[in-house]
N, C-alpha and C positions, 0 to 999 in steps of 0.2 A: 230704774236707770234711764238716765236721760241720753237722747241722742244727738246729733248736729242739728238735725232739722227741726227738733220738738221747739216750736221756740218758746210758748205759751208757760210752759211746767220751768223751763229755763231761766226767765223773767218773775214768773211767782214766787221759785224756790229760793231766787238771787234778791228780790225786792225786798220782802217783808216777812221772810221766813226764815231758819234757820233748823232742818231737818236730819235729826240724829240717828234717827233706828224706825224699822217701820216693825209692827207686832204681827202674832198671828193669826190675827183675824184680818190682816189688810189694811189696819187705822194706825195714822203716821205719826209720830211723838216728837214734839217738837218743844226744844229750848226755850221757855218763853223769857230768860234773859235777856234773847238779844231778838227784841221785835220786828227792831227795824234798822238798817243799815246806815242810815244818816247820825252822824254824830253829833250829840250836845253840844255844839259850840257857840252858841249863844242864851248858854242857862245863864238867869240873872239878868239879860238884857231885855229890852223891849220887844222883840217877837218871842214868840214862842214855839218851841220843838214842834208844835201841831204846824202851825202857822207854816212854818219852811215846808212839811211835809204839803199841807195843804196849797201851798203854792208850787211843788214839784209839780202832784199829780196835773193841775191845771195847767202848768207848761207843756204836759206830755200831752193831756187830750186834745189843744191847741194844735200842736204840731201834728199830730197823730191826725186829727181833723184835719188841716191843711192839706197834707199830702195824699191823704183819702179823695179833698175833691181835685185836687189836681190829676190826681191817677185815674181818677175815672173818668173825669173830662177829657183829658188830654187824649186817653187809648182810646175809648171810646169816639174822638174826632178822626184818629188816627184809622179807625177800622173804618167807619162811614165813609172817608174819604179814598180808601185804596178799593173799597166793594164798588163803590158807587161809576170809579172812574177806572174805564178801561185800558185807558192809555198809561195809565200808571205800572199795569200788572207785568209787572216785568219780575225774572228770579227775584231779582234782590229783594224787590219789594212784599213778594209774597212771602221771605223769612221775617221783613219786616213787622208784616200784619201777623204771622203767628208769635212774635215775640211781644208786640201793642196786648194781643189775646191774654197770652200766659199774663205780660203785666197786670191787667185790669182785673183777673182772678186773683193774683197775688196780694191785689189792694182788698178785691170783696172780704175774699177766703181768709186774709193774714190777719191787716189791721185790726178789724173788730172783735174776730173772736179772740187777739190776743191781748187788745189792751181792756177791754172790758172784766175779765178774767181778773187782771192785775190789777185795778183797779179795786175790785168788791172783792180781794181774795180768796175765790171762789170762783169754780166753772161752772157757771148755773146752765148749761147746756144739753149736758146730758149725757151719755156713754155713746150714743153713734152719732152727733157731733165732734165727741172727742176723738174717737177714730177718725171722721170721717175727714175733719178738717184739718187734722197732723197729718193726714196721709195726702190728702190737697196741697196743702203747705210744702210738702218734701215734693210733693210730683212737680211742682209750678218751677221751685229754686232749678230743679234737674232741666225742666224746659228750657230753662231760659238759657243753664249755660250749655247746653243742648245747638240750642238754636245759634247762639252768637259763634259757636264752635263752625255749624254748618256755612253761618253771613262768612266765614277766614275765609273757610276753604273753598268756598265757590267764588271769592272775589281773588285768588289763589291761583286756579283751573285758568281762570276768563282772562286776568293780563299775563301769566308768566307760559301756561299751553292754552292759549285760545283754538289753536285748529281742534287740538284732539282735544278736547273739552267742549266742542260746538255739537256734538252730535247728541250728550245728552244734558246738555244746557238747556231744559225747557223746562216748562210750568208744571207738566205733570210729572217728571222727574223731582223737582222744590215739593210738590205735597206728598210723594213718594218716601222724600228723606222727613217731613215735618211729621206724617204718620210714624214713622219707623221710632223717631224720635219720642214722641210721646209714649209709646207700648212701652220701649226702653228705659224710660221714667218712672213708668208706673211698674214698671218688673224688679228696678233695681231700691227702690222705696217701698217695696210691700213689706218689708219685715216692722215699716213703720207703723202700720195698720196691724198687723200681726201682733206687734208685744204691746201696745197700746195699753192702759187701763186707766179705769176712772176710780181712783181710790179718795178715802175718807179720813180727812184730818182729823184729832183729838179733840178740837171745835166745833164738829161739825160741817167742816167748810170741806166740797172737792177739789181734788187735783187730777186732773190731766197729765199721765207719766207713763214714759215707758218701761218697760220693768221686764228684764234681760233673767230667763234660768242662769245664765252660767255670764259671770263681768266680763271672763276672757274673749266671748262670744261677741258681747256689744262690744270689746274695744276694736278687736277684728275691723264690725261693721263697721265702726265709725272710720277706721284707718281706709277703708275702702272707698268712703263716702266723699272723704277728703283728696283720695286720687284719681277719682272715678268723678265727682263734680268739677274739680277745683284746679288739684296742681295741673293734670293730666291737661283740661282743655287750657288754664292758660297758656303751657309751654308748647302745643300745640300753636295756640292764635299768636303769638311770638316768634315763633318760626315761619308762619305762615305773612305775618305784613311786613317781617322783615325782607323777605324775599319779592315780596310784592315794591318793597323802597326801591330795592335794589334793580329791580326788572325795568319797574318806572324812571329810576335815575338814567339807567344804561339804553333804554331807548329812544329818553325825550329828544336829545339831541342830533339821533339818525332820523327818528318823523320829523324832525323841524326841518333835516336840511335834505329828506326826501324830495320834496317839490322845489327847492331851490334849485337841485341837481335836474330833477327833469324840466325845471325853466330854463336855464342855461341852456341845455341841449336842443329845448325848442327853438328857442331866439334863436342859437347860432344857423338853427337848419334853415330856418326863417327868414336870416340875413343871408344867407347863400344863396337861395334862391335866384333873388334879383341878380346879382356877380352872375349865377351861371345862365340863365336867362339870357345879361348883355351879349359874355360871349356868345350864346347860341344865335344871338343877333347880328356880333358882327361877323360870324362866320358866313351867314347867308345874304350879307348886305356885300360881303365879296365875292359870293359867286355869284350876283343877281346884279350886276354894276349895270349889262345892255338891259334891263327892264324897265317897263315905260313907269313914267311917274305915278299914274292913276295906282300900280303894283307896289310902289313907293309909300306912296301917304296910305296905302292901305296897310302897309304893315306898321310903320309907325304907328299908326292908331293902336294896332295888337299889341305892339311893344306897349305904351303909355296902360293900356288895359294891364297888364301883365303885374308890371309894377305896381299899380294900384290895386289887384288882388294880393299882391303879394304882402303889402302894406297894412291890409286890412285882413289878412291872415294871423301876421305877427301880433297886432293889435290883440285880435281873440284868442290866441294862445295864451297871451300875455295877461289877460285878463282871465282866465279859467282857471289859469296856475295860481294865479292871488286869489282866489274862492276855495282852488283845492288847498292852497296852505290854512287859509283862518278856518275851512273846516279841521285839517289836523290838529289846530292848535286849542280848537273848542272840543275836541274829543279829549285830546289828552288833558287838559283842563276839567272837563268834567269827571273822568279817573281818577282824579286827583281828588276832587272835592268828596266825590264818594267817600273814596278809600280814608279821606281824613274825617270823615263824617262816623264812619262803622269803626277807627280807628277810636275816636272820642265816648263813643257807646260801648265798646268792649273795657274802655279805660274805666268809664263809671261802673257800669258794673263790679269788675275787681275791685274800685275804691272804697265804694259802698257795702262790698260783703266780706271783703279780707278780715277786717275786723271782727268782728260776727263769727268770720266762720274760726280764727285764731282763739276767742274765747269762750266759743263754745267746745271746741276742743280743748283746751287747757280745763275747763271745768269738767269733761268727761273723764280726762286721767287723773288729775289732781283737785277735785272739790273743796278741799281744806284752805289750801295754799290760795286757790284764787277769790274765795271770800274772806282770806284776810287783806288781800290788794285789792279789790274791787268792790264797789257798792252797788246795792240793785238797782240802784237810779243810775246810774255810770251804764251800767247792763241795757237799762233800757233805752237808752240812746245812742246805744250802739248799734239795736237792733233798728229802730228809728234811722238810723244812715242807712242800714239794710234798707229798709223798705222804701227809702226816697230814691232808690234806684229804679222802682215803677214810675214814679215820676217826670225824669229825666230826660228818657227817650223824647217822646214826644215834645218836648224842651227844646233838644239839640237838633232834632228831624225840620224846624221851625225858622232856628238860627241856620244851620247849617248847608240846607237842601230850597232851592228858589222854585221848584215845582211845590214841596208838602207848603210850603211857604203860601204860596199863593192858590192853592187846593183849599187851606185850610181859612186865608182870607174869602174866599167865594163860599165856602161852605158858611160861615158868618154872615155875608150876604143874603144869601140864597135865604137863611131861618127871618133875618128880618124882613125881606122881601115877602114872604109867605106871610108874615103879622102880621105886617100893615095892610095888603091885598084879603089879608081874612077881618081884621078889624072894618075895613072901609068896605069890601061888600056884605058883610054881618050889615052893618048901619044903613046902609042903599036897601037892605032886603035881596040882594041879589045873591047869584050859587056861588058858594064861598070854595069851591075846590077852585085851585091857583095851581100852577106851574111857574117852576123857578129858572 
C-alpha cells in the first residue's frame, strides 16, 4: 500500500505497470495487457508507439536533469553565501538556509532515486535504500513545510507584536524551532520506514512499496499526513500574512506621517524662538534706555548672535527630520519586500505540491478510478512540478532580495578571482593560495 510521500512506487506503479493482486510469497502479478499508459494513437503513422515512449522518457531525464543542477547549484550558492557572511545571519535568514538545506537533499535524495527506478522499472537499490530514501523523501517534504510554516509565523511575531516578540527573536531561539522541527519530521514519517518493503515482481523486477497490515490503518495515516503537512500549515500561513497585509496597510500611513508631525512641531518651536527672543529684547531695550552705547552695540551683537543660532538650529532640525523620515520609509520598504519575497516562496511551494499531493491522494483511496483518468507520464510530471519547487527558492531569493542578489554576484566573483590568481601564479611558479 502506498502512501503520500512514497513517490518512487507511486510513479512505477502509475507509469508502466498495472498491479492486480500480490501472492503469497510476496511476488506482485501484474496485467500484462496494459503495459504501458500511453495510447496507440499513432498506429499506422510514421512514429512508432516505442518511438513517443522513447521520446517521453528523454523529456523527463532532460528536465529531471535540469532541475537537479539548478537545485543543487542554486542551494548549494544559497548556503555558502548565508555561512560565509555574517551580516546576513539574521532570523529570517537562518530559516532561509535550513529550508536551501532540506531543498538540496530533496534534489539529491528525490530526483535520482526516483527517476532512475522509473526509468529501468526496477529499483536496483536495494532494501536499505528503499527504506532509507522513502523515509528521506517524507522527512525533507515535512521540513520544508515545517520550516515555511515557522518563515509566517516569526515574520507574524516581528510586524504585528514586535515588543513582546523581541525578547525571543534571536538566532538561537531559530535553531531551537529548526531542531524541534526536524525530530517532528522524522517522528511523524517513521511509519514510512516502518511498513516500507522491497518486493518482487512476476519479471523479476523490484518494487519499492509500502504495504500496510490493516488499508484502514494507512488511509488514517495518509489523512493525517494531509493535515499535519499540508492543509494544517497552509491555513495557518494564510492567517498569518494576511494579518501581516493588514498590520502593514494600517501602519504605513501613521510611520509616514510620524516624522512629519514631529517636524511641524520642531519648526514651529524653532520659529518661536526668534519672536520670543525679540520680545525678551525689546523688554530690556526699555528698561536699559539711560545706558551707554558701548552697553548698546553690545547687545545688539547678542541679539544678531541669537537669531543666527536660532536659524541654524531650525536648519538642523530640519534636516534630521528628512533623514529620520527616508529612514522610516526604507524600513517600511524593506518589510514589504521581505514579506512579498517569503510571500512568493510559500505561493511556490503550495503550487508545485498541491498537485502531487491531490493525486497522490485520490490514488491511495481510489486506485482504479484514477488510472483510468490519468496516465503514468501525466503522474510523472506532476511530480516533476513537485520537485522544481527545490529549485525556485534560490530563483526568487535572486530576483526578489538586493542583498542575496549581490552575495551571490561576489560569490561569482570571488570563484573567478581565485582561477585566474591560481592559473597566473601556477604559470609564475609562485604559492598559489589566493584570497578573495
Amino acid at each position: 500500500m502506498e502512501n503520500l510521500l512514497n513517490l518512487t512506487s507511486f510513479l512505477e506503479d502509475g507509469n508502466d505497470m498495472n498491479m492486480n493482486s500480490v501472492t503469497e510469497d510476496g511476488r506482485f502479478e501484474f496485467d500484462d495487457g496494459n503495459v504501458t499508459s500511453i495510447p496507440e494513437v499513432v498506429r499506422g503513422g510514421n512514429f512508432s508507439r516505442r518511438l513517443i515512449i522513447d521520446i517521453g522518457i528523454e523529456l523527463r531525464i532532460t528536465f529531471h536533469a535540469l532541475i537537479f543542477i539548478l537545485a543543487v547549484t542554486g542551494n548549494s550558492l544559497v548556503i555558502t553565501v548565508l555561512a560565509k557572511n555574517k551580516r546576513m545571519r539574521t532570523v529570517t535568514n537562518v530559516f532561509l538556509l535550513n529550508l536551501a538545506i532540506s531543498d538540496l537533499l530533496l534534489a539529491v535524495f528525490c530526483i535520482p532515486f526516483t527517476l532512475i527506478p522509473v526509468i529501468l522499472r526496477n529499483f536496483i537499490f536495494g532494501p536499505v535504500m528503499c527504506v532509507l530514501v522513502r523515509y528521506l523523501q517524507a522527512t525533507i517534504v515535512a521540513v520544508n513545510s515545517f520550516t515555511l510554516l515557522a518563515l509566517s509565523l516569526e515574520r507574524y511575531f516581528a510586524i504585528c507584536h514586535p515588543l513582546r516578540s523581541r525578547r525571543w527573536q534571536t538566532l538561537s531561539h531559530a535553531y531551537k524551532i529548526i531542531l524541534g522541527g526536524w525530530l517532528s519530521a522524522l517522528f511523524f514519517t517513521l511509519p514510512v520506514a516502518i511498513f516500507q518493503r522491497l518486493r518482487t515482481m512476476r519479471n523479476g523486477n523490484k518494487l519499492c512499496i509500502e504495504i500496510w497490515p490493516d488499508k484502514t490503518l494507512g488511509k488514517v495515516y495518509q489523512i493525517f499526513l494531509d493535515i499535519i503537512l499540508f492543509l494544517l500549515p497552509l491555513m495557518m500561513m494564510m492567517v498569518a500574512y494576511s494579518l501581516i497585509a493588514k498590520t502593514l496597510s494600517v501602519n504605513f500611513d501613521k510611520d509616514l506621517a510620524l516624522p512629519t508631525q514631529q517636524g511641524n512641531k520642531s519648526k514651529s518651536k524653532a520659529r518661536n524662538e526668534p519672536s520670543q527672543r525679540k520680545q525678551d529684547s525689546s523688554s530690556t531695550t526699555e528698561l536699559t534706555n539711560a545706558s551707554s552705547n558701548s552697553i548698546n552695540d553690545s547687545y545688539s551683537s547678542e541679539n544678531r548672535t541669537h537669531h543666527s543660532t536660532s536659524r541654524s538650529v531650525s536648519f538642523q532640525t530640519t534636516e534630521s527630520l528628512s533623514i529620520q523620515q527616508v529612514q522610516h520609509e526604507r524600513s517600511l520598504q524593506n518589510k514589504k519586500r521581505v514579506i512579498k519575497m517569503l510571500f512568493v516562496v510559500v505561493l511556490e511551494f503550495f503550487i508545485c505540491w498541491t498537485p502531487l499531493f491531490t493525486i497522490m491522494t485520490w490514488e491511495y483511496l481510489d486506485r482504479r478510478t484514477l488510472s483510468r483518468h490519468l496516465s503514468g507520464m501525466a503522474k510523472s510530471y506532476i511530480q516533476l512540478l513537485a520537485y522544481t519547487s527545490s529549485c525556485c527558492n534560490p530563483i526568487t531569493y535572486c530576483f526578489m532580495n538586493s542583498r542575496f542578489r549581490q552575495s551571490f554576484i561576489s560569490a561569482f566573483q570571488c570563484r573567478y578571482i581565485r582561477v585566474h590568481n591560481y592559473k597566473a601564479r601556477t604559470a609564475m611558479g609562485l604559492d598559489v593560495s589566493t584570497t578573495c
